[in-house]
C-alpha positions as CSV (number, residue, x, y, z in Angstrom):
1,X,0.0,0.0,0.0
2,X,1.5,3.7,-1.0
3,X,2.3,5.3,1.9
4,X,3.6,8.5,1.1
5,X,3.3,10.6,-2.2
6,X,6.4,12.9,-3.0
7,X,6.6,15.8,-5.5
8,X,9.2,16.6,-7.3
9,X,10.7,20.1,-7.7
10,X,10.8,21.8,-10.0
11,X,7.8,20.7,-11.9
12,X,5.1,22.2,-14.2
13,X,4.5,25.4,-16.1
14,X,8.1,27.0,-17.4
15,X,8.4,30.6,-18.0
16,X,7.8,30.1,-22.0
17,X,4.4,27.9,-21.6
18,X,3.2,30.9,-19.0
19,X,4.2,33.5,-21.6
20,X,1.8,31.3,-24.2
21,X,-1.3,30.9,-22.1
22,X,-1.2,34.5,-21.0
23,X,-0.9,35.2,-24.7
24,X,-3.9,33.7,-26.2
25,X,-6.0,35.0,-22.4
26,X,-5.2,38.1,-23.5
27,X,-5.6,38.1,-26.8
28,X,-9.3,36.4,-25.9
29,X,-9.7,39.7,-23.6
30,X,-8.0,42.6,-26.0
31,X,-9.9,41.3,-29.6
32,X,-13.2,39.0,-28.1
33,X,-13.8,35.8,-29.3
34,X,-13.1,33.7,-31.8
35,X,-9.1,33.9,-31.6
36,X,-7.5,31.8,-33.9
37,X,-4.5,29.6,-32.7
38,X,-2.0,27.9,-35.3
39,X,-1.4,24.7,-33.6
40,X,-1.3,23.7,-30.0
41,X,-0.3,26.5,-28.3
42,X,1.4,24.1,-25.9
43,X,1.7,20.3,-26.0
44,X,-1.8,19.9,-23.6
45,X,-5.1,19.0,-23.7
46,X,-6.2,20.4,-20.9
47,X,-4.9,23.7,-21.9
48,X,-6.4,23.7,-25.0
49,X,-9.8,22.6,-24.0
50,X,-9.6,25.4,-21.6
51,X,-8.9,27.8,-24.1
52,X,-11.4,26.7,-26.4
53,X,-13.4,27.0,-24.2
54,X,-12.9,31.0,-23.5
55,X,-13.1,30.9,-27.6
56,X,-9.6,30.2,-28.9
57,X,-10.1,28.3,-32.2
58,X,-7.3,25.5,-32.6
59,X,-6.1,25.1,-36.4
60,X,-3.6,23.3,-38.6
61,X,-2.6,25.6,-40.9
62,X,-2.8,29.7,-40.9
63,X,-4.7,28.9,-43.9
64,X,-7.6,27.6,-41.8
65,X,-8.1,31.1,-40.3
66,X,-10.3,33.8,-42.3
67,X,-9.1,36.7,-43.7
68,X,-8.4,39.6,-41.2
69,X,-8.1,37.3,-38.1
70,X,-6.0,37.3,-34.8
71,X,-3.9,33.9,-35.4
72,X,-1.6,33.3,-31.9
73,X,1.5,31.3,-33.3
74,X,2.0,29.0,-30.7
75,X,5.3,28.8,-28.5
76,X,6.7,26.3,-30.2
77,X,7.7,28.8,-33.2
78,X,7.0,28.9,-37.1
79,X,8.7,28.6,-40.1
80,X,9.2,32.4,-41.9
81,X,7.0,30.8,-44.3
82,X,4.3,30.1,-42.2
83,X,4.2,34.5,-41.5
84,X,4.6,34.7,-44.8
85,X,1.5,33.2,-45.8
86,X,-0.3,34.2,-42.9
87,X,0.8,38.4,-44.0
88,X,-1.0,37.6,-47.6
89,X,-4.4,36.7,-46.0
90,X,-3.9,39.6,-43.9
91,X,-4.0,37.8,-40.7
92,X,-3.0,39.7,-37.2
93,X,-0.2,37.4,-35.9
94,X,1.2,37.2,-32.2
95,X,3.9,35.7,-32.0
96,X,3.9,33.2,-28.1
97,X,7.0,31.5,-29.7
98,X,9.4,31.0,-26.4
99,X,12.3,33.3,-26.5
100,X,14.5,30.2,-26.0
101,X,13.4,28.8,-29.3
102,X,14.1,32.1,-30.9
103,X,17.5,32.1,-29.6
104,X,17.6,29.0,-31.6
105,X,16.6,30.1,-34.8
106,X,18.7,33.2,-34.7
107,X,21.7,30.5,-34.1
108,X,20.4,28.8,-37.7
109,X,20.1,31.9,-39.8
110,X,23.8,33.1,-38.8
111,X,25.3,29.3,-38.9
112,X,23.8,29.0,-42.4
113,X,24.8,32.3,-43.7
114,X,28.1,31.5,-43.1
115,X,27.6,28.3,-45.3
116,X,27.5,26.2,-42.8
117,X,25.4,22.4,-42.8
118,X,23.4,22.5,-40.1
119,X,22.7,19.5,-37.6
120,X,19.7,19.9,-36.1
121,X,19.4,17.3,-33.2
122,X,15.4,16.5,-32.5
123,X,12.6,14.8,-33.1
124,X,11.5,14.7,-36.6
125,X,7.8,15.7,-37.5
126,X,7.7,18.3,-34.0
127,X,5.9,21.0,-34.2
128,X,9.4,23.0,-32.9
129,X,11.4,21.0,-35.8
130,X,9.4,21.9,-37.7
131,X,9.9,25.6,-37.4
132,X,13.7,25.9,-36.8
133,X,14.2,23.9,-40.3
134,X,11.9,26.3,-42.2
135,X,15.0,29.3,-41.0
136,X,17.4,27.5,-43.2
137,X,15.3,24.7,-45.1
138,X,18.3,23.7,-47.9
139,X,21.1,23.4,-45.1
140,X,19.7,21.5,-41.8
141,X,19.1,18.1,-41.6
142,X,17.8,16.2,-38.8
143,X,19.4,14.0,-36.0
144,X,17.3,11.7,-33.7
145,X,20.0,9.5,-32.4
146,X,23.5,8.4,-32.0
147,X,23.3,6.1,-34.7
148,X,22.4,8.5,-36.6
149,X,24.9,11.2,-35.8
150,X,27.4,8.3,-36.8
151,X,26.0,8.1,-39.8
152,X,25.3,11.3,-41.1
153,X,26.8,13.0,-44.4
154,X,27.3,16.4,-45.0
155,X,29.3,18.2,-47.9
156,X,32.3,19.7,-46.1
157,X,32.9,17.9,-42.6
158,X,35.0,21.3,-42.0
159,X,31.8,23.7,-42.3
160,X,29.3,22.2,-39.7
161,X,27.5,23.3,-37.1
162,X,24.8,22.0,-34.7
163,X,21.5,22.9,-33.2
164,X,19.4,21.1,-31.0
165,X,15.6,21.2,-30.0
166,X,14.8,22.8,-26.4
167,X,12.9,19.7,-25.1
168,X,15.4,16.8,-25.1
169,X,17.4,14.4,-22.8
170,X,20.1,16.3,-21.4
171,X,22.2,13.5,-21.1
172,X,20.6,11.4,-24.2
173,X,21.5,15.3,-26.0
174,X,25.3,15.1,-24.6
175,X,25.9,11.5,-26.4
176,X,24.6,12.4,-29.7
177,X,27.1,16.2,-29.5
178,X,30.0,13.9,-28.6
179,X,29.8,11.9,-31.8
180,X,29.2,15.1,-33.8
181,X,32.4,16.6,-32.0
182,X,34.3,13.7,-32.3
183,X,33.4,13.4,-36.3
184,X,33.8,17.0,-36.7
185,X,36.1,18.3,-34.8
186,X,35.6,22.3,-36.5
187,X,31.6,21.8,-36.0
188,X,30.2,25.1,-34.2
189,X,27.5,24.8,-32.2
190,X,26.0,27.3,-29.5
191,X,27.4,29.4,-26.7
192,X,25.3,27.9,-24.4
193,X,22.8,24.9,-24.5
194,X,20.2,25.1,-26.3
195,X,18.6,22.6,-24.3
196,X,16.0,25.1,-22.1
197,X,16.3,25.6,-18.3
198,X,13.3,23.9,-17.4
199,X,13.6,21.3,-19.5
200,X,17.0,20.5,-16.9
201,X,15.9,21.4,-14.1
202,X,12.7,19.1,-14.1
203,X,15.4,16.1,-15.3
204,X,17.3,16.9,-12.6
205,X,14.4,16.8,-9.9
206,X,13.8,13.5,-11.6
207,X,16.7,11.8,-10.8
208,X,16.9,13.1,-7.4
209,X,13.6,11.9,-6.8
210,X,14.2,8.3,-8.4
211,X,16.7,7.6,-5.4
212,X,13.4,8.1,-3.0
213,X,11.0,6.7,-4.7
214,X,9.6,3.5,-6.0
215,X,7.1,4.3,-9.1
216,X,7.0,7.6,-10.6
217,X,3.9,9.5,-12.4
218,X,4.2,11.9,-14.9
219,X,1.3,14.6,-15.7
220,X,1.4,15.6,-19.4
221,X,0.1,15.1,-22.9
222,X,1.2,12.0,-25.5
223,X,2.6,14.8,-27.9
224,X,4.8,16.8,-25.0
225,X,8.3,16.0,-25.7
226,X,9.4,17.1,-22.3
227,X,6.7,15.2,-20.6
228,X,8.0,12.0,-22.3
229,X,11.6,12.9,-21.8
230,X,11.1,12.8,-18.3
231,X,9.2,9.4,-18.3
232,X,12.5,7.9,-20.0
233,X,15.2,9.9,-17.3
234,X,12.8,7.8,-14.5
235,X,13.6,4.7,-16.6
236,X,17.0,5.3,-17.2
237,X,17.4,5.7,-13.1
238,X,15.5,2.1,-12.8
239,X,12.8,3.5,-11.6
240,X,9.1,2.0,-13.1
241,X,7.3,5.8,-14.7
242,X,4.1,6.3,-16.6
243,X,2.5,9.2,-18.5
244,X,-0.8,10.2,-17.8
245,X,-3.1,12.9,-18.6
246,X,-4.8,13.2,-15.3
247,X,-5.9,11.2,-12.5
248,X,-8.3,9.3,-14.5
249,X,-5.7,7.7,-16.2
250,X,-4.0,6.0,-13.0
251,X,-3.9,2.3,-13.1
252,X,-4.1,0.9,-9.3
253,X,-2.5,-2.0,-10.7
254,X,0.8,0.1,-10.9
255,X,0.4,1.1,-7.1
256,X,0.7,-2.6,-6.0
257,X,3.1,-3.4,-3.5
258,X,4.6,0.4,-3.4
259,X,5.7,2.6,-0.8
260,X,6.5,5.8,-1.6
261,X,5.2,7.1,-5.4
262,X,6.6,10.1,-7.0
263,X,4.9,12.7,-8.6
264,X,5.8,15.5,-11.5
265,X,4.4,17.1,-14.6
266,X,5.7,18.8,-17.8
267,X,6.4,22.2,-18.3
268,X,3.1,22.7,-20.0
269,X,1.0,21.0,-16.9
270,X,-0.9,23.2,-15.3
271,X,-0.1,22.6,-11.6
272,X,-4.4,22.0,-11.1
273,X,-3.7,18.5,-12.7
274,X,-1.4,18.2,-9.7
275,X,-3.0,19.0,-7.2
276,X,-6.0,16.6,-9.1
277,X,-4.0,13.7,-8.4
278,X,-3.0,14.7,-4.8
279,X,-6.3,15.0,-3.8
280,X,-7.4,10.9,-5.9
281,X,-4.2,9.4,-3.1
282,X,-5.7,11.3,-0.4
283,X,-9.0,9.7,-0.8
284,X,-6.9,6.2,-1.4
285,X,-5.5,6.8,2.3
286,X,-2.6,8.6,1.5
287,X,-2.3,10.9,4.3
288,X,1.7,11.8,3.9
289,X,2.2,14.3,0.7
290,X,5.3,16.3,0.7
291,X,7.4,17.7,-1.6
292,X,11.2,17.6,-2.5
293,X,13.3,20.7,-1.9
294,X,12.1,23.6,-2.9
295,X,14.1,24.8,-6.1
296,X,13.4,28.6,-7.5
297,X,12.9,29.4,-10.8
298,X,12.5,33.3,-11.6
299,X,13.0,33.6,-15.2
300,X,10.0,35.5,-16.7
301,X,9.5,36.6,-20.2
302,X,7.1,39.6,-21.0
303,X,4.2,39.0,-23.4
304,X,4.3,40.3,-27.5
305,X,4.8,43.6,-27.8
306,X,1.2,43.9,-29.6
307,X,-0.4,42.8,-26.1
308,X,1.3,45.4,-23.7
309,X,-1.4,47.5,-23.2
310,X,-4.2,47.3,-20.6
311,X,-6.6,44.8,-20.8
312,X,-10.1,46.5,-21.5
313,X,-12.5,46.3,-18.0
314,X,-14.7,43.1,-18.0
């Protein structure tokens, strides 16, 4: 029987998913609805039912919204295509990209100015792939592994440089830049990781709480890659770890014979799903929840400059 629930810290909402919500809120308050949204604004669905709720309007494509609209580009950044289209139809933009996946794409366009072959190390088919290959679509190719960083061929080994997605492994991350490095000894790459402070630090509560813990439970969507990144640091730490949306997705099955469960979410978890699950132990006769260490984050980024104005009374 569990005994005690522990939460790691830090855990939840980063400064870049914060910046996002807020975004599209008040966008919803400035303009009324329907808001249009390119995407996901973040990788959850209980953020975006929320949202659509309020009146945000989810879409595919910018072509999906009408003529004239307010289209939020969600954080995860957009192809200069993708602005290009949307200025023809004459669509308002806002642009939630993160500021840490701008930094990234300002890295591409000066790396492939300089005629430089770009290895971008990610996930193929993400939505934040997706928009860092658009900055420099004839020189980046993709990385997902090690074996493929061993493998990969690019015109002039002395004229390489590398990128990486903000959502990854640290440590998976470190491998696959060795074997670049070590195959290309001139590659550039960035001043510092690209990798995004809260993707670390919630990696890093992970493995301090896989040494307390003996089954671990993750709060995020299928399609968050830093949800699933931290499912796989549990597993690399030998400790059993599964993904779930909520609390309805908790199989008591996994609870047999435990002790002590651990408990984090994503960065684009709100922590209500949190405290969601807290409250489905406590009714299960888990009186004991506390939490690791407490570990302060204080990066903020402001909102788009065409929402810093006061929010019209309700």
């Amino acid at each position: 029987m569990v005994r005690r629930l522990l939460l790691a810290s830090p855990r939840g909402y980063c400064a870049g998913v914060e910046r996002a919500v807020e975004t599209v809120e008040r966008a919803l308050a400035l303009h009324g609805p329907p808001v249009y949204v390119r995407r996901q604004i973040v990788h959850n669905a209980h953020v975006v039912r929320d949202l659509e709720a309020r009146g945000a309007v989810f879409v595919r494509s910018e072509a999906e919204a009408p003529e004239g609209a307010v289209l939020v580009l969600s954080a995860h950044g957009v192809a200069p295509a993708v602005l290009d289209r949307a200025a023809q139809r004459r669509l308002r933009t806002i642009d939630a990209t993160c500021p840490l996946v701008t930094k990234v794409h300002a890295e591409v366009r000066r790396w492939a100015a300089e005629g430089r072959t770009i290895v971008l190390v990610g996930h193929v088919g993400h939505d934040e792939v997706e928009g860092t290959q658009g900055e420099a679509p004839g020189a980046i190719v993709v990385v997902e592994t090690i074996d493929d960083a061993e493998q990969v061929v690019v015109p002039d080994p002395s004229r390489v440089a590398y990128a990486t997605q903000t959502t990854l492994s640290v440590d998976d991350t470190a491998d696959i830049v060795s074997v670049l490095r070590r195959r290309f000894p001139l590659i550039a790459g960035p001043s510092r990781d690209d990798i995004c402070y809260a993707t670390t630090n919630r990696q890093q509560a992970v493995k301090r709480l896989a040494l307390e813990v003996d089954l671990l439970l993750v709060i995020g969507s299928a399609n968050s890659s830093n949800s699933n990144r931290l499912v796989e640091v549990a597993h690399a730490a030998g400790v059993e770890a599964h993904l779930i949306e909520d609390e309805t997705e908790i199989d008591e099955r996994w609870l047999a014979g435990r002790d002590v469960v651990g408990l984090t979410s994503g960065a684009s978890a709100p922590e209500a799903l949190v405290e969601r699950v807290c409250d489905w132990f406590r009714t299960r006769g888990v009186d004991e929840v506390a939490e690791m260490p407490h570990v302060v984050e204080n990066v903020f980024f402001r909102l788009p400059a065409e929402l810093r104005r006061e929010v019209p009374a309700a």
